[in-house]
Structure formats: structure tokens, C-alpha cells
Phi, psi and omega in degrees: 000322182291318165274337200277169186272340154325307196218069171238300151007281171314283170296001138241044099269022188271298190301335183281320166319327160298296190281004158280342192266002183117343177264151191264060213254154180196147157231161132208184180261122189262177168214124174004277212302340166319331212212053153078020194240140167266054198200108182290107191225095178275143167218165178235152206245095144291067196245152165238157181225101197281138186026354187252289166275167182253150150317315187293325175286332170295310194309317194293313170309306216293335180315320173298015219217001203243155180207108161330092192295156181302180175263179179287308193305296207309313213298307205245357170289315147355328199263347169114167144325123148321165208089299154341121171315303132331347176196083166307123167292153199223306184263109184255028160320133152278157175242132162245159169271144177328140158258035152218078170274161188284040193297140177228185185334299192262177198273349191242012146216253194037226174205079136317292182254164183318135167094166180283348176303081209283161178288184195234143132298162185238004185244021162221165184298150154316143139297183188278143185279147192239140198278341198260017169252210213130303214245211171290358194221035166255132180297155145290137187233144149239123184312342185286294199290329179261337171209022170233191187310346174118036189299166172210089165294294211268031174229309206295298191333290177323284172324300181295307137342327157296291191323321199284277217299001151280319168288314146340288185306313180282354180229327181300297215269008122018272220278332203288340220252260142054272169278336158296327177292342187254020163231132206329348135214082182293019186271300168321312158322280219335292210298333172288311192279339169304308185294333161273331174236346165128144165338279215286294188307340195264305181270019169260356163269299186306285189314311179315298176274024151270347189272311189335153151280149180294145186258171209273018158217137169323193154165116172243016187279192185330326171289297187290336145300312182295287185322310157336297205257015157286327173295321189290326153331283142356297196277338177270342178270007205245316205259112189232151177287085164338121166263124166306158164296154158334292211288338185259139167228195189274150176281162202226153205308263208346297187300311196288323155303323168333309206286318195255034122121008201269151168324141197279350178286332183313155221247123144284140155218159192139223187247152166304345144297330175278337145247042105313331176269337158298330186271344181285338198241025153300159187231101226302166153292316154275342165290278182357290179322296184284344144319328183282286187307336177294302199304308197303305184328293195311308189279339161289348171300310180253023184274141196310185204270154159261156193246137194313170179275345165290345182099003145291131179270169171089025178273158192297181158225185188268152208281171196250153198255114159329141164300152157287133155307120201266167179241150177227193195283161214284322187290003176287333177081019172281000000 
């Protein structure tokens, strides 16, 4: 929301209401894992200050306050295998692999598997944990890969999914561009090579035959069917049932507090879907935390001197006792 442009109107008419009332109002966009968080979690930040301190000044303070967060593997390794007393399995969500997946470079974004839950890495910050998960749109780990010998299943899957949709590009599609382009809806294909092979290979068979020249009449009759039903023939020996690796599952509320910084003993309450949605609509902890210590830093820096009781200014004041530090889970590096 802070970048687009789309909603720039709205925040600065946010700020000018703030600075009709007398606040010093400013936003930007932070990003977590800068503040000691293992989750790149972008939020966008308001603060304002009435007469005494600035945005600019807070903003400027908060820098002392920023720490580079861990990775996923360094966060949650500690926490044990699911199962485990220390780490309850929480989510009985299946993992499947899609059956038209999305590939993309790397194997942790596109959709490999059923649901918005995408897998984790164990060498970058979480994406942002989502309040809806629970379900299917809780992320994936591989147990191998995060507390067992390292495995990297879920990297394998992705190659080999790539791979087939490179041996496509090279022996299909020729003939399917060929024949899609003269036949009368190819659109109705496009939707048939998706359901066998998959996003990404269907529409790079698609963009290709949309580049063609239009021929100068369709042609569905006989010839372009028997062609028609040789690709599909083609395409069933290329679309075999992808099996998930064993080892990946769902994350699970420990790990996910983990991810957002909360103490590892704290009590969520409710049903185990209900603190997954708590822990998704959080405001990471440690972020929270250096946003508090900048505001505390800013207003004692600049809060005016206090004046003695003859009415003379400038007596020392009395020091102000640092906020304590809360304690936190291991993925904080505290």
C-alpha cells in the first residue's frame, strides 16, 4: 500500500489530517527482517509527534535500533522435528504437488504445491506469514531439509519439472504451434496442455502460437484432428503423477511463532486455527520492540530541560531507566 500510487491520495490525505491537528505526521515502508525478524514482512509505519520531536528525527533514531534477521533454517532449527514435544504438529493440511504448476526460477516461488502455502528456504527470511493459514495456505518445510541431514527434495521436484517442460519446448512444441495456430480454437487447447503439463509450459505453447501469422482460413477437419489427437497422445506420455516429497509438511504454530519473533512459551488462545490467525495478524515482536525503543530514544532526546523550583532552567534531569528488554526466542540472536 505505501508504494503504489494507487494509494498515495489516501496517505496524504491521511498526513494532511494529521498536521491539521498539530502532528508532525510522516510514513514509510519498513521491512521486518532490517529489525532483527526472520521474515522479509513488509508493513507501512506512521508516526506522528505533536510539538516537540519530528519524523525525520524518529526515522533517523530508528536506524540504531535495526539488526539484520536470520534466516529460516538458523530461527527454527533449534526447535526440534514436528511431533516432538517441543514442536506439536498443528496442521494436518496435505501437501500435493499442483497439478498445473506454476514454475518459476527458483523452486520457493512460483506454486508448486496445492494452496498458497509456498515451501521456505532455509538459507532467506520467511515471506510474510498470512493470517488465513491453518489450512492449505499454511507454508511448507522440508523436515529433511530444516532438521535432518539437509535434504533438498523440494529443489529436486522443481528440476525435474523444469526439465520435462524443456524437453517439451524441444520435441512438442514445433508440431503443437504448427497445429494450434490453424486450428479453430486454440485457446480450448491452451486449456487442455495446461491441465498435462502445467502453467508455465502451456503458456510458452500458447505465447508462440499467438506470434504466428493467422492462417488464411482455420482448418478443423480431419487432417488437424488426427494431428490434434497425436499431440495429445504426446502430451500423456510427458504428463506423469508428480508425487510431494515425504519429508514436506505444513509449518507448524510453534515454528510460525518462531518466524514472528514471539517468546517460545507464549500461550495463544483459542482453537489451533485461531492461533495461526493470531500469529498471522501480529506485528512481528521484535519489530514492535525497535519501533517502541526509537519513540522512547526520540522523545527523551528531545524533550525540553525541566525547570528547577527557583524557576531557573537547565538542572540536570533525572536519567531515564532504559525500557527492559523482553525476552526472546533464539531466532532474535539475542
Amino acid at each position: 500500500m505505501g508504494t503504489k500510487a494507487l494509494f498515495k491520495p489516501i496517505l496524504d490525505k491521511l498526513i494532511e489530517r494529521a498536521n491539521g491537528l498539530g502532528y508532525a505526521c510522516q510514513y514509510k515502508v519498513l521491512n521486518t527482517h532490517n529489525f532483527d525478524v526472520p521474515q522479509s514482512r513488509e508493513r507501512l509505519i506512521f508516526v506522528g509527534f505533536l510539538h516537540t520531536a519530528t519524523p525525520t528525527q524518529y526515522f533517523h533514531g530508528l536506524a540504531a535500533f535495526s539488526r539484520r534477521g536470520q534466516t529460516c533454517g538458523e530461527a527454527l532449527r533449534d526447535i526440534g522435528r514436528a511431533g516432538t514435544p517441543s514442536n506439536p504438529a498443528t496442521c494436518s493440511a496435505k501437501v500435493e504437488v499442483c497439478k498445473s504448476p506454476v514454475l518459476r526460477k527458483s523452486a520457493y516461488s512460483g506454486m508448486l504445491f496445492n494452496g498458497s502455502g509456498r515451501p521456505l528456504a532455509p538459507t532467506r527470511p520467511s515471506p510474510t506469514l498470512l493470517a488465513a493459514m491453518g489450512g492449505n495456505a499454511t507454508p511448507i518445510i522440508d523436515e529433511e531439509q530444516f532438521f535432518g541431514a539437509g535434504g533438498d527434495s523440494v529443489e529436486n521436484l522443481h528440476a525435474a519439472l523444469v526439465e520435462r517442460n524443456e524437453r517439451v519446448a524441444q520435441e512438442l512444441t514445433p508440431e503443437l504451434t504448427s497445429v494450434l495456430t490453424r486450428a479453430s480454437n486454440p485457446r480450448a487447447h491452451h486449456k487442455e496442455i495446461k491441465g498435462k503439463l502445467g502453467v508455465s509450459a502451456a503458456d510458452r505453447i500458447y505465447g508462440l502460437v499467438l506470434q504466428c501469422e493467422p492462417p488464411e482460413s482455420y482448418d478443423s477437419g480431419p487432417e488437424t484432428q488426427r494431428r490434434l489427437e497425436g499431440v495429445r497422445a504426446s502430451l500423456d506420455a510427458y504428463a506423469v503423477a508428480w508425487v510431494a516429497p515425504e519429508s514436506a509438511r505444513r509449518l507448524t504454530v510453534t515454528e510460525a511463532a518462531r518466524l514472528q519473533t514471539f517468546p517460545h512459551d507464549y500461550a495463544f488462545q483459542g482453537s489451533i486455527h485461531a492461533a495461526y490467525g493470531q500469529i498471522g495478524n501480529a506485528v512481528p515482536c521484535n519489530f514492535a520492540y525497535a519501533l517502541a525503543q526509537a519513540v522512547a530514544k526520540v522523545l527523551r532526546d528531545t524533550a525540553p530541560a525541566p525547570v528547577a523550583a527557583d524557576g531557573a532552567s537547565g538542572a540536570s534531569r533525572p536519567r531515564s531507566r532504559s525500557p527492559m528488554r523482553a525476552q526472546v526466542p533464539a531466532s532474535s540472536g539475542a
